[in-house]
C-alpha positions as CSV (number, residue, x, y, z in Angstrom):
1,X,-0.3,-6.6,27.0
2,X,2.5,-5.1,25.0
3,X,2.1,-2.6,22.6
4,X,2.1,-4.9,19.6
5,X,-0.8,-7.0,21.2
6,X,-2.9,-3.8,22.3
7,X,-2.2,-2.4,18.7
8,X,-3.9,-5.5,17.1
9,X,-7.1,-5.6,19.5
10,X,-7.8,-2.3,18.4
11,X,-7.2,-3.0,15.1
12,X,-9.8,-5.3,16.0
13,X,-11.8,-3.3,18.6
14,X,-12.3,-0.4,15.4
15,X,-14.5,-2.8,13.4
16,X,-16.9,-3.4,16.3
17,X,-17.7,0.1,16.6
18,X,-21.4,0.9,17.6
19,X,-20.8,3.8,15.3
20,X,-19.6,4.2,12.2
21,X,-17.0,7.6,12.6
22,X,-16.1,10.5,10.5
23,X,-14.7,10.8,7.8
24,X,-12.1,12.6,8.8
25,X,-11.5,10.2,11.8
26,X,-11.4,7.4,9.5
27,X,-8.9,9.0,7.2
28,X,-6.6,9.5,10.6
29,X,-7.4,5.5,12.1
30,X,-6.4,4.8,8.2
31,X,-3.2,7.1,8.6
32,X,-2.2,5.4,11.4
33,X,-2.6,2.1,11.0
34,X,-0.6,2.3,7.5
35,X,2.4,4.4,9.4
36,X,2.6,2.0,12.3
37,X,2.4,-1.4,9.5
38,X,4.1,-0.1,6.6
39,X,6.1,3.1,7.7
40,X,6.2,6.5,5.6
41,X,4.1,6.8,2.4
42,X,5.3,5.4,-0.8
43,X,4.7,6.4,-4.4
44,X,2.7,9.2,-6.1
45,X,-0.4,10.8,-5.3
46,X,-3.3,9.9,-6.6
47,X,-4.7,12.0,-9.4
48,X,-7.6,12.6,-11.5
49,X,-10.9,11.8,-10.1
50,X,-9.3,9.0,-7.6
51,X,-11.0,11.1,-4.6
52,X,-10.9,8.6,-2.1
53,X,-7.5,7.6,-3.2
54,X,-5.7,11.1,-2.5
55,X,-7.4,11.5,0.3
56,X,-6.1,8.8,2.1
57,X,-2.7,9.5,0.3
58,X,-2.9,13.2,1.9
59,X,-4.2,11.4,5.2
60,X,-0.8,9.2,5.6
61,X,1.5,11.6,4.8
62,X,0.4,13.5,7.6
63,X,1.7,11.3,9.8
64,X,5.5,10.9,7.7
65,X,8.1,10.5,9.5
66,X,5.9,9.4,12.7
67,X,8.0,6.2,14.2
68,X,6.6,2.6,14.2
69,X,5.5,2.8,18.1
70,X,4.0,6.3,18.1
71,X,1.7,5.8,15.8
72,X,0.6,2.2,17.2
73,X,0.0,4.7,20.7
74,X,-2.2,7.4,18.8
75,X,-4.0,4.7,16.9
76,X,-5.0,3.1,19.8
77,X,-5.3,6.3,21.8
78,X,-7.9,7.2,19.3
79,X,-9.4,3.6,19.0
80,X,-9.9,3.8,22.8
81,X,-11.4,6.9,22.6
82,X,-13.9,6.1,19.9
83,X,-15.3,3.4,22.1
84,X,-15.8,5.4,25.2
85,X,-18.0,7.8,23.3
């Protein structure tokens, strides 16, 4: 499989998950998957009371300036990972 393929069967593999993960490991799959789809983060940060919002704002821009393929790797790096445990 080539990185494009493996990237989408996790994207697949992460909803079959025996276990529902973290928070925080969540935020990071989310993170990922936006910087390896969409690139670097656009826009504003979320304000107000929009907790979940900023959060995954704050999340992705974490990973700015991560290229397309890396963060396909990590994602399913950590996708793999989550599996195995």
């Amino acid at each position: 499989m080539d990185l494009h393929e493996e990237f989408e069967q996790a994207s697949k593999d992460v909803q079959s998950l025996s276990e529902k993960p973290s928070n925080e490991i969540l935020l990071k799959l989310y993170a990922l998957y936006k910087q390896a789809t969409e690139g670097d983060v656009q826009g504003e940060r979320p304000g107000g009371f929009d907790f979940k919002g900023a959060a995954k704002f704050d999340a992705w821009t974490s990973v700015k300036g991560m290229g397309e393929d890396k963060a396909k790797e990590e994602y399913i790096m950590l996708v793999k990972s989550l599996m195995e445990s």
